[in-house]
SEVOPA-216137 format. One record per residue (C-alpha): residue in one letter; x negated, y, z negated. Coordinates in steps of 0.5 Angstrom, whole numbers, plus 2048, in hexadecimal, padded with zeros to 3 digits. Each point is the difference from the previous one (the first is absolute). Layout:
<sites>
aXYZ ...
</sites>
This chain:
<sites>
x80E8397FE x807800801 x8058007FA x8057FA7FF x807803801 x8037FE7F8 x807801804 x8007FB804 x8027FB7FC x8008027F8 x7FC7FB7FC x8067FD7FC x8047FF806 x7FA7FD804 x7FF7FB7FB x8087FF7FE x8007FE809 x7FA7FC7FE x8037FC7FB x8067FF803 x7FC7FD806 x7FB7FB7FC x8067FC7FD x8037FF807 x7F87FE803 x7FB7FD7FC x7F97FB803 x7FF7FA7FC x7F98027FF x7FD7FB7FB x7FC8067FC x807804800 x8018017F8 x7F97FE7FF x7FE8037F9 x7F97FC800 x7FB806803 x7FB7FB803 x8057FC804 x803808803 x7F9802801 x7FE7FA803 x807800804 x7FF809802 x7F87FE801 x8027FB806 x806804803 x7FB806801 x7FF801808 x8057F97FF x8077FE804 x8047FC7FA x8017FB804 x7F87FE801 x7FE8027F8 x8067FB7FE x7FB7F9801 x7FA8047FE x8038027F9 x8037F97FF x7FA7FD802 x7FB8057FB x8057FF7FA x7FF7F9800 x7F8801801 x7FF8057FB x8078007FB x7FE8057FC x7FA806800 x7FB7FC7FC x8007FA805 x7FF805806 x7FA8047FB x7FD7F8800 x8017FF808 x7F97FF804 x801805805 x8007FB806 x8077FE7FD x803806801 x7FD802806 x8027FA803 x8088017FD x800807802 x7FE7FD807 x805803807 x8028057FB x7FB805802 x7FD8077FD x7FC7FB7FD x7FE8077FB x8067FE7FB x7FD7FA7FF x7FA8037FD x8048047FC x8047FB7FE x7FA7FD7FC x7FC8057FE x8088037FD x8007F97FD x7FA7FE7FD x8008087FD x8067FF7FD x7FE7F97FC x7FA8037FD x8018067FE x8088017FF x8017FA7FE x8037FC805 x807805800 x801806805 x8008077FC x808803800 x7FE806802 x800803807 x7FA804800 x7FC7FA7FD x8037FB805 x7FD805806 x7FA8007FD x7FF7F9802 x7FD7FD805 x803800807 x8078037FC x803806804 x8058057FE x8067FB804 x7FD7FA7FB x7FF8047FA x807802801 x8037F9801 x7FC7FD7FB x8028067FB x807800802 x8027F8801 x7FC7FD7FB x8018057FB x806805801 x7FD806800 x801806805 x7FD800805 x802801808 x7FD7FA805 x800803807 x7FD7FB806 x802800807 x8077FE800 x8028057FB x7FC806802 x8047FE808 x8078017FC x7FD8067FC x7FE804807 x8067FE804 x8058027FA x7FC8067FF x7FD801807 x7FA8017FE x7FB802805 x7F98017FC x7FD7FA804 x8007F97FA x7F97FE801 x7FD8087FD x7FE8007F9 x805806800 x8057FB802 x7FF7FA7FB x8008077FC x807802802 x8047FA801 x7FD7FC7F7 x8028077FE x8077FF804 x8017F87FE x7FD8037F8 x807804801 x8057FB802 x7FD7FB7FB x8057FD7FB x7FC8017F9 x8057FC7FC x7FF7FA805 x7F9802805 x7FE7F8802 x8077FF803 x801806802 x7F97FF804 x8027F9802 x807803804 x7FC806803 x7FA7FA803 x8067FC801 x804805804 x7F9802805 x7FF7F9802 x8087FD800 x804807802 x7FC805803 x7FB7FC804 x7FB802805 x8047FF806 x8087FE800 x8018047F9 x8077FE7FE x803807801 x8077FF801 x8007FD7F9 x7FC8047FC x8028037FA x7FC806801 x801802807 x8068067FF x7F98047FD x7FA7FD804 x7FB804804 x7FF7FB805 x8077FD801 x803807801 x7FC803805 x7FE7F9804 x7F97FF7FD x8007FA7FD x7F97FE804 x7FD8067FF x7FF7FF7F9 x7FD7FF7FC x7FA805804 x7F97FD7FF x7F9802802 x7FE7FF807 x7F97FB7FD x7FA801805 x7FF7FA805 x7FE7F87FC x7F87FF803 x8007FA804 x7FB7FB7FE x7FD7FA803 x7FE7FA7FD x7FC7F9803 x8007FB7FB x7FB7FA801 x8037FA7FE x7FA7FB800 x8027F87FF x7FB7FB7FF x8047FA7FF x8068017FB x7FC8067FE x800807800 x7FD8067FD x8048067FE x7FE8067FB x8038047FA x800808802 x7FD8057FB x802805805 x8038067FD x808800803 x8067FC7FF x7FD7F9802 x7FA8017FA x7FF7F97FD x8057FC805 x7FC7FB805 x7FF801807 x7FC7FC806 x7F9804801 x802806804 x7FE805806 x803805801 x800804806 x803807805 x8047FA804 x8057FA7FE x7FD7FE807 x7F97FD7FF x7FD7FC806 x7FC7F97FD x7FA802801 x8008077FC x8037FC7FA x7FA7FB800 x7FB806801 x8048057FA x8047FB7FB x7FC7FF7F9 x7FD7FA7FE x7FB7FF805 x7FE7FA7FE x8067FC7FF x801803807 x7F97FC802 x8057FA7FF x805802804 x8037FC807 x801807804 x8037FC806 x8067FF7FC x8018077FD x807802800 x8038057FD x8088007FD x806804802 x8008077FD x8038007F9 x8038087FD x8028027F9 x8028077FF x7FE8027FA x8018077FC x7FA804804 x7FD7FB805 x8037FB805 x7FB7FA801 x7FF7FC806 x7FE7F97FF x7FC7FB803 x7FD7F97FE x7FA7FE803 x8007F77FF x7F97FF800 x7FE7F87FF x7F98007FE x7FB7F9803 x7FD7FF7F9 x8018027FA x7FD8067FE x7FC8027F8 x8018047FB x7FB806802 x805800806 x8058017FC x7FE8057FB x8078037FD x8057FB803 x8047FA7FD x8007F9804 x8077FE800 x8037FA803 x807800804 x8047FD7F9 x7FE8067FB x801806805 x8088017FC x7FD8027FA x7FC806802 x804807800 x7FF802807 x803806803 x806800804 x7FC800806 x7FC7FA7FF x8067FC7FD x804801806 x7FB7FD804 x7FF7FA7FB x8077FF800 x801800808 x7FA7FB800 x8047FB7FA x805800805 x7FC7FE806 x7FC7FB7FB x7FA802803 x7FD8047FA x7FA7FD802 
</sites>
């Protein structure tokens, strides 16, 4: 594992640069000096895998669901899921209310004041326990996300790759030691802020960066080499055909209980195939809820365009197969599936897949 260079910018300078920077620059961010640690751990939760831009709304809207942790330890789980809807890694959420509720019993409604204690927690990493620790209560400890781990391996031009754990090893043990101890959440606060304002993926601010007369990348015309990651193996794709079945203003959906970041959101009955192209027949011939199917129209058997979402390993193909039904079918034909009518669809959690296409039939006007 590489060795961070202390020379590059001797801790003391780096940070007296930074203050420097911070008081020209700074986010009107809502939870900027925030010392409550639920808001900042609902605030840090959200912005995980998150553009600032899109978590805003989110954290206004949950605040205003759920304005302290007792609230949210009491919310039934269809609530949050819901709010927490388009936001995806659908996981945090889960956390979330298992933290929650966790909290409310067994500590008493507050957050422990110690970063060990604060890992401890469920869905709470080194970054959130650093942030919590370091925000909510003064104590010294370094938050490196991505925009700080970016300026860290410029400045230093650190070629261990970011996405190793020897490089999440390498760059908190460097953060740790630029940290401001007297003053660490401000001090985290400029060095996020410095990442996503300053030092940004692409077009950094170069020509006025304080820090650019001992920067790696900027003195040997690497800026967007770094930082270095790990070469990940290709994403899987997988293709999914889900049924919408429509009798009147009806259809039916089910809530997955599969293991994966989708578990306990609601989705059409689903076949999932080799192929995104499926000729009608095969459909009929492999789809599920074959007795559903017996209800069917195949004359009118249409599938939608192609819908695709990226996710973190898998890039999903999408189509929709709008299956009107001649009569209404019985609950023995319906075994696991909730009837919903057209009206009622908005406050199911769905995947962002599903919503999309929901969202395109509202614009249309031809839900149903």
């Amino acid at each position: 594992m590489q060795q961070a260079n202390q020379d590059a910018w001797p801790p003391e300078a780096f940070r007296l640069k930074l203050q420097q920077w911070s008081r020209e620059v700074e986010r009107p961010l809502p939870w900027r000096a925030e010392k409550d640690p639920y808001r900042i751990w609902v605030s840090e939760i959200i912005l995980q895998q998150t553009r600032v831009e899109q978590g805003l709304p989110y954290f206004q809207r949950f605040l205003a669901a759920f304005p302290d942790l007792l609230a949210l330890a009491g919310a039934p789980e269809e609530q949050v899921f819901k709010l927490w809807e388009g936001l995806g890694y659908y996981s945090r959420a889960r956390n979330l209310l298992r933290c929650a509720r966790l909290l409310a019993t067994e500590y008493g409604g507050r957050f422990p004041d110690s970063y060990q204690a604060l890992l401890a927690l469920p869905g709470i990493g080194p970054y959130t326990a650093a942030a919590l620790a370091s925000f909510a209560f003064g104590l010294p400890h370094a938050v490196v996300d991505g925009n700080v781990e970016r300026v860290l391996s410029r400045i230093w031009g650190i070629q261990t790759p970011v996405n190793t754990a020897s490089g999440k090893k390498l760059f908190q043990e460097l953060g740790q030691s630029l940290l401001d101890r007297q003053a660490p959440g401000p001090h985290n606060q400029a060095m996020m802020d410095f990442g996503a304002l300053h030092c940004t993926p692409r077009r950094p601010l170069c020509p006025s960066c304080p820090f650019q007369d001992r920067c790696h990348a900027f003195l040997n015309g690497q800026i967007d080499l770094f930082p270095v990651k790990w070469k990940k193996t290709a994403k899987t794709k997988r293709f999914f055909h889900y049924l919408v079945f429509r009798f009147m203003d009806q259809t039916w959906i089910r809530q997955r209980t599969e293991k994966d970041i989708w578990t306990q959101l609601y989705e059409f009955p689903l076949l999932e195939t080799d192929t995104v192209e499926l000729a009608p027949e095969t459909l009929l011939r492999l789809a599920p809820f074959q007795g559903l199917l017996a209800h069917a129209q195949p004359q009118r058997l249409h599938p939608t365009k192609i819908y695709r979402q990226t996710l973190s390993h898998q890039i999903v193909h999408a189509r929709f197969w709008e299956i009107p039904l001649r009569s209404e079918p019985g609950p023995d034909q319906t075994p696991g599936l909730v009837a919903v009518s057209a009206t009622g669809l908005p406050q199911y959690a769905f995947p962002r897949i599903i919503r999309w296409y929901l969202d395109e039939k509202n614009l249309s006007l031809d839900l149903f």
